[in-house]
C-alpha positions in Angstrom: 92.5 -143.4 84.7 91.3 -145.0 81.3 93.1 -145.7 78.1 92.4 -146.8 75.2 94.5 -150.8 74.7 96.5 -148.9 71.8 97.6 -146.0 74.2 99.0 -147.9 76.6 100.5 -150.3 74.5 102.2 -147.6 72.5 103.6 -146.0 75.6 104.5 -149.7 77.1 106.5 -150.5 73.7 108.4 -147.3 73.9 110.1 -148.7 77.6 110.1 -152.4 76.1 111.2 -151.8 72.6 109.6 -155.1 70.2 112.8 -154.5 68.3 115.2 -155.7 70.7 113.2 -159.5 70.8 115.0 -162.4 69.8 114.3 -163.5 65.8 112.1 -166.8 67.0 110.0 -164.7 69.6 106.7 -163.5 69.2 106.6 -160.7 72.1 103.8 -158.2 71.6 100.4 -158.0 71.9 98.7 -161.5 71.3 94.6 -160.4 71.8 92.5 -157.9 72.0 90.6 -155.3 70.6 93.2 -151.9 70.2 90.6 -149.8 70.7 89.3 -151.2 73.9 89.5 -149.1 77.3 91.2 -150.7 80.3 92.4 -149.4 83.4 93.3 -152.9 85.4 96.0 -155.4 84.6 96.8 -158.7 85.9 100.0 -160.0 85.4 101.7 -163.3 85.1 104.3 -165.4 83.6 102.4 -167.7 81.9 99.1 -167.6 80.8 96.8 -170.4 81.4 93.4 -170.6 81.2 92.6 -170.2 85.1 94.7 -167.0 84.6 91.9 -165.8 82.1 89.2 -167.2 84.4 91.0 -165.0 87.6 91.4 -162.1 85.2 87.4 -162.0 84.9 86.7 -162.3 88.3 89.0 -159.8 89.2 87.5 -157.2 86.5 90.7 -157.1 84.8 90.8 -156.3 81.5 94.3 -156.5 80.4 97.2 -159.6 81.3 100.5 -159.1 81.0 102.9 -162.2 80.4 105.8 -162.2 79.9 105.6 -166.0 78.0 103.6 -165.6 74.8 100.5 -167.5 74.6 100.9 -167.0 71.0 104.6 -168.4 70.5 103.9 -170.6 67.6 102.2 -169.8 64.6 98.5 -170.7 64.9 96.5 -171.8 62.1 93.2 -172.2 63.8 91.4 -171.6 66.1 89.5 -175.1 67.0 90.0 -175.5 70.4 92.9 -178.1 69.9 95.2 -176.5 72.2 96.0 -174.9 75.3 97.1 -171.7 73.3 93.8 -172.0 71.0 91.6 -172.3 74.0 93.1 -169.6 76.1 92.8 -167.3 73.1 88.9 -168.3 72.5 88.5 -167.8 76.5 90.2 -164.1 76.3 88.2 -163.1 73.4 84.7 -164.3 74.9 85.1 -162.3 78.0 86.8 -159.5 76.3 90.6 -159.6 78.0 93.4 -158.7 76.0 96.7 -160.3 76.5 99.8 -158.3 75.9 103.2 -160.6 76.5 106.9 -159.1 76.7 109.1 -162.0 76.4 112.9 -161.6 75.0 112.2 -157.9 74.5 112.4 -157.4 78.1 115.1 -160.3 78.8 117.2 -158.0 76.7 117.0 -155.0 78.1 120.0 -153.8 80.5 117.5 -153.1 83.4 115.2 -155.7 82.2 114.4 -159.6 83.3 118.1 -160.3 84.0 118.6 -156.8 85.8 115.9 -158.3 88.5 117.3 -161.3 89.1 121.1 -159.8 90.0 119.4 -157.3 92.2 117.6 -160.2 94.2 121.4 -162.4 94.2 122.6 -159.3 95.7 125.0 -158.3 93.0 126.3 -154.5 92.2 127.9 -152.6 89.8 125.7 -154.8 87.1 126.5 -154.4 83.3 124.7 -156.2 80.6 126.7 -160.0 79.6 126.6 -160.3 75.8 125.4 -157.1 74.6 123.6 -156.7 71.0 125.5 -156.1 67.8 125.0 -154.6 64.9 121.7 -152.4 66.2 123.6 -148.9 66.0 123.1 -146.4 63.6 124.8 -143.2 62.6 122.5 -140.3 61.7 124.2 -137.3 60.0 122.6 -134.3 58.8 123.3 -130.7 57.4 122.1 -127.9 58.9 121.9 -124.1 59.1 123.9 -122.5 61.6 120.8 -121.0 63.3 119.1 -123.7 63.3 122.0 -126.5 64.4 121.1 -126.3 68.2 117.0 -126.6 67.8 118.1 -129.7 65.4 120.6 -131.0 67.5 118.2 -130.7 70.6 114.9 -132.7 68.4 117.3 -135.7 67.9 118.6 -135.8 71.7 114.8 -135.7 72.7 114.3 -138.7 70.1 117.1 -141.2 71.0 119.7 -140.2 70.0 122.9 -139.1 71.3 123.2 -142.0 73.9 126.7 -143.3 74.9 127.0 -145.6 77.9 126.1 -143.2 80.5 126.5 -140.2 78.3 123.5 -138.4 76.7 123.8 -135.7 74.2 126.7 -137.1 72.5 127.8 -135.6 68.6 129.9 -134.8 67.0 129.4 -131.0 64.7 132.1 -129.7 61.6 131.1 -126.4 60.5 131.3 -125.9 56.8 129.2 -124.2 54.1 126.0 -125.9 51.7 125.3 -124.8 48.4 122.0 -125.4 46.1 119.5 -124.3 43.6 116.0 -124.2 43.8 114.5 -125.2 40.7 111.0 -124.1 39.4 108.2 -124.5 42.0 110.6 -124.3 45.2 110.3 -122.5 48.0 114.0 -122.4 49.4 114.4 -121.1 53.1 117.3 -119.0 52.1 118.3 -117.5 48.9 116.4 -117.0 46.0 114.7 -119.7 43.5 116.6 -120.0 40.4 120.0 -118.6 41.6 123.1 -120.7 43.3 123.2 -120.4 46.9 126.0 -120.9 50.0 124.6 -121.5 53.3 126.6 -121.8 56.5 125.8 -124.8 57.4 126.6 -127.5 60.5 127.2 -131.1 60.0 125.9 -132.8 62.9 126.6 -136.8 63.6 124.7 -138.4 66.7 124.5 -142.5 67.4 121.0 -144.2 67.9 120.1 -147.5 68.1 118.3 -148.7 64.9 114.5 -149.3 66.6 115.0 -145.0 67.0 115.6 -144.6 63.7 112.0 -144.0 62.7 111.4 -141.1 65.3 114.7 -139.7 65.0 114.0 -138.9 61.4 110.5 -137.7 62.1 112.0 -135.3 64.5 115.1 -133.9 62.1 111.9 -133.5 59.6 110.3 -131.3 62.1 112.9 -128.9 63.6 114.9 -128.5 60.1 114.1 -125.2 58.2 115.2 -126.5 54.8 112.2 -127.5 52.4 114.4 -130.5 51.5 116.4 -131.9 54.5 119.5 -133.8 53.6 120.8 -136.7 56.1 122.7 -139.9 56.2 122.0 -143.6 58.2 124.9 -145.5 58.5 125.0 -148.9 59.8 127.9 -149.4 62.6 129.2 -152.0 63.8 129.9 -151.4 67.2 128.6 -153.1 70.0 125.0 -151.7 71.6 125.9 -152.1 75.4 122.5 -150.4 76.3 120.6 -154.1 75.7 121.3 -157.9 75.5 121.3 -161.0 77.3 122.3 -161.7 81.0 123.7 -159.2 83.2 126.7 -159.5 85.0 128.5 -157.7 88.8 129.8 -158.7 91.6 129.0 -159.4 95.3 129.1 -156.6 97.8 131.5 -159.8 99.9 132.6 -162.9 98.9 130.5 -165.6 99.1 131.7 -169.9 99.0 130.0 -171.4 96.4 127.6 -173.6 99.0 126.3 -170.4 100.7 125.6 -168.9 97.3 123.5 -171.7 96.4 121.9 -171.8 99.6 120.8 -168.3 99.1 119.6 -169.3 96.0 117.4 -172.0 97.1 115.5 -169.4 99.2 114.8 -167.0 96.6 113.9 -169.6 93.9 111.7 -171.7 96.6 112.6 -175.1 95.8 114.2 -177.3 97.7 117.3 -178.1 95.7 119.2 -176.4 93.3 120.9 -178.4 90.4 124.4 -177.3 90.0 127.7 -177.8 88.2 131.8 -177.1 89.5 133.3 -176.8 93.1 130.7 -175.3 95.6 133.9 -174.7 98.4 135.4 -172.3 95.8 135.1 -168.5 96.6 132.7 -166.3 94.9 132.8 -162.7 94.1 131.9 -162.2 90.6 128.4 -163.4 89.3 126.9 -163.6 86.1 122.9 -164.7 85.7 120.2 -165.1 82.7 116.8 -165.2 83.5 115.1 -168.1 81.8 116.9 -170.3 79.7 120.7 -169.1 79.4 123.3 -171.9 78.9 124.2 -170.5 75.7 125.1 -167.8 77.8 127.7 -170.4 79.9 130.7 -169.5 77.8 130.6 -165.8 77.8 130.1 -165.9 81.8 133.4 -167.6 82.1 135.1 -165.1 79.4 133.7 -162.4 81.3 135.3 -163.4 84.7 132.3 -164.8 86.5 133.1 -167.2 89.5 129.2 -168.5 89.3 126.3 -168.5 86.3 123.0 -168.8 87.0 120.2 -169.4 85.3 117.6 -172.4 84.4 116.8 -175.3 82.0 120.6 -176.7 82.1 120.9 -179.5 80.1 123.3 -182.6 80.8 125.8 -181.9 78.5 125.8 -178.2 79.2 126.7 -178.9 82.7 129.4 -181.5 81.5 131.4 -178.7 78.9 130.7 -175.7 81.4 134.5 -174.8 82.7 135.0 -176.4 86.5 136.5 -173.8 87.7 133.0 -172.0 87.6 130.2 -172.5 89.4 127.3 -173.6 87.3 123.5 -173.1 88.8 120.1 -174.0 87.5 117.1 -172.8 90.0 115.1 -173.3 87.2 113.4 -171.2 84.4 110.0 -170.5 85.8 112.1 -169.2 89.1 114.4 -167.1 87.4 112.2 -164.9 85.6 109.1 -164.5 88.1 110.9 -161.2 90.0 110.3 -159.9 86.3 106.7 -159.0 87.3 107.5 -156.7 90.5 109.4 -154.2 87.2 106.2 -154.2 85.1 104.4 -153.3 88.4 106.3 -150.4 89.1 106.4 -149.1 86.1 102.5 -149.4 85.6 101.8 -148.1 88.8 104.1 -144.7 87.9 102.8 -144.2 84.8 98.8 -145.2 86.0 98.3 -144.6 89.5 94.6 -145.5 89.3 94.7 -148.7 87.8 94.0 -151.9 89.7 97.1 -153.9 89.4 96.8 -157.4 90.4 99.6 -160.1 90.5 98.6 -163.8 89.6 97.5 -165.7 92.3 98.0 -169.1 90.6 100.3 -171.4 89.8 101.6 -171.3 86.3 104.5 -173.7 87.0 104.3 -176.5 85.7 107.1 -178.2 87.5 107.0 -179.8 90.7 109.5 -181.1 92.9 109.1 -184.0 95.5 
């Protein structure tokens, strides 16, 4: 099966919303033609220029990444860099590079989700969930028209609570206007006051929605001139954000935690902070780097964080009384992949898929 680069991005971006990347990020597509058909992918953490060179053998026409190889602005393209030469490369042999960086960390099944799944953790929420991304949408409807409306915005976004869908909130009442010269008024007469039965109907969305939820109230409402609302709320968007956090299906001491950690990160140490003979129940992790994250794991009731790139003095102010671990960032985020897989291979069955085969790593240990 075939699609055009702008199809399947489309559809990609609708599962991994660019909205919910971080402010310094540059998640997105970073080459390539949108018009272009592909129907393989390789995918990768990094991309490096014997990625590219494996992505031509291979046939594949598309790499997924989840690091940029766009991250800082570029201001030409002379071969001076890495990233410069990796972009000429792609464009020569006609690859297009599509990398989903914090706008998958952040989602609540995203690069995080992974990584507690493979510690072994359950009953997994998100750590420090988003603010200020919620939006009230409110309109005024037409009693027989309120449950087509209603039923357009559900199908758009909106209406999502936790684990409730086809949340609102509806106060019957009664419209009144005029149509002036040169409108056509789906009830009552042009020139003349009207009162209409009408519905007030208030649903939630988060913001990135807002666009189709709007297009969607356009669509299903009979009035020639649709009235509605956004309001900006404050509330906390638990449905995305960094880290996720659960707990061990049995306790665990701190040194067999790390010990299970070494063998899914594949290194031979792991560097970590606190008491390792302390018990372990609850565990909180951030794929990549996440010491900024430190604090709210120990608000939150974790026993153990872990994530990579720790620095010294992050280490030193992270409370004893919790486990600190570091198994480094490259190993923290390269599950990630096996999620992009899946959902590719649902959604394209006939596509070759292809994971790296090389090293992107750049760290070694001896």
């Amino acid at each position: 099966m075939a699609v055009t680069l702008r199809e399947f991005v489309a559809w990609l971006e609708e599962i991994i919303p660019p909205a919910f990347q971080e402010h310094y990020d540059n998640s997105g597509l970073q080459v390539g033609d949108p018009s272009a058909v592909i129907d393989s992918v390789l995918l990768t953490v990094d991309v490096t220029a014997d990625v590219i060179n494996e992505a031509g053998m291979h046939g594949c026409r598309l790499i997924i990444s989840h690091h940029p190889l766009i991250f800082s602005p570029m201001k030409r393209l002379a071969f001076g860099s890495e990233a410069e030469r990796c972009v000429a490369a792609a464009i020569t042999k006609g690859i297009a590079v599509y990398s989903a960086h914090t706008s998958f960390d952040n989602l609540s099944w995203g690069v995080s989700h992974v990584l507690a799944a493979k510690v072994g953790l359950e009953n997994t929420r998100v750590l420090a969930p988003l603010k200020g991304r919620l939006l009230k949408i409110i309109t005024f409807v037409p009693v027989s028209h309120a449950d087509t409306v209603r039923d357009s915005l559900f199908e758009a976004g909106a209406g999502h609570i936790g684990k409730y869908d086809r949340c609102s909130f509806n106060i019957h009442g009664e419209g009144t206007y005029r149509a002036g010269e040169g409108a056509v008024p789906w009830a009552g007469t042009a020139g003349e006051y009207h009162t209409e039965p009408e519905v007030r109907i208030e649903a939630v969305m988060p913001d990135h929605l807002a666009g189709s939820c709007i297009r969607a109230l356009l669509a299903a409402h009979p009035y020639e001139e649709v009235a509605y609302d956004l309001i900006a709320l404050e509330n906390t968007y638990y449905g995305a954000g960094a880290g996720t956090i659960g707990t061990l299906a049995a306790p665990l001491t701190g040194t067999q935690l790390l010990e299970r950690l070494r063998q899914l990160a594949g290194t031979p140490v792991i560097r970590y902070s606190g008491d390792p003979e302390r018990t372990v129940k609850t565990v909180a992790v951030c794929g990549g780097a996440g010491a900024s994250l430190i604090s709210d794991a120990f608000r939150a009731g974790a026993d153990a964080f872990i994530t990579g790139d720790v620095k010294y003095h992050a280490f030193t102010e992270a409370p004893r009384e919790m486990l600190v671990a570091d198994i480094g960032h490259y190993e923290s985020e390269k599950y990630s992949l096996e999620i992009l897989y899946d959902l590719i291979n649902k959604k394209f069955p006939k596509f070759a898929l292809r994971f790296s085969g090389i090293k992107t790593n750049p760290i070694n240990y001896f």
